[in-house]
N, C-alpha and C positions, 0 to 999 in steps of 0.2 A: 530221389534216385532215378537216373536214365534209365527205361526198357531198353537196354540195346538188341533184345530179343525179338523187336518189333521195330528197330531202325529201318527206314525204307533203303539208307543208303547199302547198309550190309546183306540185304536180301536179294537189290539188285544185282551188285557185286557178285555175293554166290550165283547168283541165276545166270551170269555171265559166264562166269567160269564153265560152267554147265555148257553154255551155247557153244563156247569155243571146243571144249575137250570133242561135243559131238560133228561140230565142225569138222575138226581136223580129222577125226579119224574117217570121216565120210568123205572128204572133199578131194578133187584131184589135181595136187601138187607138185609142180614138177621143177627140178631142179636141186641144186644143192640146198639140203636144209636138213636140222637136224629132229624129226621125228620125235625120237624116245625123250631128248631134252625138254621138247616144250610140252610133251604130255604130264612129265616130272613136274615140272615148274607150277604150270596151270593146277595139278592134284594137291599140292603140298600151298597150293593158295587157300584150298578148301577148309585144310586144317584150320590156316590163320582165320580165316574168317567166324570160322567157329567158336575159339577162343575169343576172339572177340565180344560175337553173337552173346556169351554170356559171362561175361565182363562187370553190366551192370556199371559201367565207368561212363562219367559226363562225356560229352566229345570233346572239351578241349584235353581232357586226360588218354584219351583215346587216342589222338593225336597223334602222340609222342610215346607209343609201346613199337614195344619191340617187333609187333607181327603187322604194325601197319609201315614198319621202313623195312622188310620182310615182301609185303605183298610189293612194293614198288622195286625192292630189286629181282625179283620173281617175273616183275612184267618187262625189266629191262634185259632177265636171261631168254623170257621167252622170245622178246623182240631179236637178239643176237641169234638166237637158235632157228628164226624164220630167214636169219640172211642177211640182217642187220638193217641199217635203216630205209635204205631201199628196197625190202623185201615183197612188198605191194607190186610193183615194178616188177621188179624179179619174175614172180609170177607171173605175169600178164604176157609178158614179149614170150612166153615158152608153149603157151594155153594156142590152139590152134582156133579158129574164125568162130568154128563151131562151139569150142569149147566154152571162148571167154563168157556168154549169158550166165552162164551157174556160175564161172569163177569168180563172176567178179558177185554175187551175192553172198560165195563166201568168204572173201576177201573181206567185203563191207562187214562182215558178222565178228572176224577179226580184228578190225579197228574198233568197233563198238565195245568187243569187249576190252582192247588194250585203253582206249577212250574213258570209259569206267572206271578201272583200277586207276590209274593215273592222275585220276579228277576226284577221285575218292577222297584223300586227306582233305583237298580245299572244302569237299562238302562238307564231310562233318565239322570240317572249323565253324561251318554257320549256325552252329550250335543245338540245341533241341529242340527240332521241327518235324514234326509229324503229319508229312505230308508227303505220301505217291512220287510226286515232282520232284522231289530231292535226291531221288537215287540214280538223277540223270542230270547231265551236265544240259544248260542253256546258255547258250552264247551268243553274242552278237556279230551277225557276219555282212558280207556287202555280197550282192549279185553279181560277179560278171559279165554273165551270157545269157542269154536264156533261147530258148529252141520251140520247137515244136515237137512233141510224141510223136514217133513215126508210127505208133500204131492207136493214138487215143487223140482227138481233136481237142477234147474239152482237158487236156493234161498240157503243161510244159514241163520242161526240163533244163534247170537253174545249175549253172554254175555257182559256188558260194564260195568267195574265200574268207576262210575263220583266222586269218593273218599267219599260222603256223603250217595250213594246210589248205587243201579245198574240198569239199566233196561236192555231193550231186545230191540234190534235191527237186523230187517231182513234187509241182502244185497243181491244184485246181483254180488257182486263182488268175485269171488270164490279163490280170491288170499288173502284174508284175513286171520290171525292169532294170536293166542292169542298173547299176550305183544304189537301188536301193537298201536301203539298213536295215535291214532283219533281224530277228531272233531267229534260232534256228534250236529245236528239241532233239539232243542225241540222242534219237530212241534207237531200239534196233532195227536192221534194216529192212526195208519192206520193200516187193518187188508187184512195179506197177506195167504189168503186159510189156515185159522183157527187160524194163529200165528198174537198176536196185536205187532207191532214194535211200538216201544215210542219214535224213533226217525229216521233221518236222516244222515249215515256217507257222509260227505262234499267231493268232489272229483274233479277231475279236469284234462282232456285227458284221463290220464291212469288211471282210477278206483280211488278209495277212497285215499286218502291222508293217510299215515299210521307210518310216521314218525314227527308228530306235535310239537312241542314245546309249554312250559309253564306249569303252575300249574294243578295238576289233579282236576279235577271240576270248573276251573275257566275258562275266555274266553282267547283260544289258542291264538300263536302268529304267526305273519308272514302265516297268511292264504292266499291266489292268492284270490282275488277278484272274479273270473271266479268259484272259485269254491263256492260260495254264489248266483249264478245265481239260482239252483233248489229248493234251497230254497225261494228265493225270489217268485218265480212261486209257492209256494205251500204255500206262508203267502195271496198272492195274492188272490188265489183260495179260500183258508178259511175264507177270508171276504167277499169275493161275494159268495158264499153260503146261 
């Protein structure tokens, strides 16, 4: 019998939900959107999740209940309820010069947790694994761009596109370059002296891993285990918070 009372996927999941509800009600939002809807939506996730939490069902039977195609249409009412698919955007062109620094950290808190729920069913499809790292999507992404921190020398500041999207990822790692193939850790967003990173590049001895294999935006392949150690410590940290 599955613990599902100790799934990492389902614990991140709630913990998300968590981030957003305080999100929103903290964060300053301007424009058409619908407030009461996505606090509804996000609350009544909490239930599903719980039901689940104790369940005690394999994941592939977990799957295919009722409260995990429940949390996926909960995350596509709360998407319509921020403005619809362009609602990140939305935001941003209304946020004045001063404002956009926090908006866009919790814009990034918004996608991490819509990123989560969304990516939830694929994880428990990989079956019963009891490990930190599973309650977070890793993907394979390509570089862009990459810049220099206007306020950190030893930091850059990476364009990645994961094929559906792109976000922004700060490294330490100064040997990094566009085209390279990365993994990237959707952890939650961390804000590095004013720039929000939306992720993690996965590394291991010698700096970031930069020649990945697999599909862009899908989970990489032939990853070294050693290099899901930092993640693991920071799914860790975000639930005991």
């Amino acid at each position: 019998m599955w613990d599902t009372s100790k799934d990492y996927r389902l614990l991140v999941a709630e913990k998300s939900v968590d981030l957003f509800l305080k999100t929103i009600e903290g964060a300053n939002l301007k424009g058409k959107w619908n407030k009461k809807q996505a606090l509804q939506a996000a609350r009544k996730m909490t239930s599903e999740i719980q039901t689940l939490y104790y369940s005690y069902l394999a994941p592939v039977d977990m799957t295919v209940t009722p409260q995990m195609a429940l949390l996926e249409e909960q995350a596509t009412e709360i998407t319509e309820a921020l403005g619809g698919e362009s609602w990140y955007a939305q935001f941003l062109e209304l946020a004045s010069r001063d404002e956009k620094e926090k908006l866009e950290e919790a814009l990034a808190r918004i996608k991490f947790f819509l990123t989560t729920i969304y990516g939830l069913k694929g994880r428990i499809n990989l079956g019963e694994i009891k490990d930190p790292v599973m309650g977070i999507d890793i993907k394979k992404g390509e570089i862009l761009s990459v810049s220099k921190h206007p306020r950190a020398d030893q930091l850059l500041v990476c364009n990645v596109n994961l094929n559906e999207r792109a976000i922004t990822v700060v490294t330490n790692d100064l040997d990094v370059k566009e085209q390279n193939q990365v993994a990237v850790a959707m952890l939650p967003p961390e804000v590095f002296m004013g720039i929000t990173s939306e992720g993690m590049f996965l590394g291991a001895g010698e700096g970031v891993l930069k020649e990945v294999k697999g599909d862009l935006g899908k989970l990489p392949q032939g990853i070294p285990l050693d290099a899901l150690n930092e993640a693991r410590n920071f799914v860790e940290n975000f639930l005991s918070d």
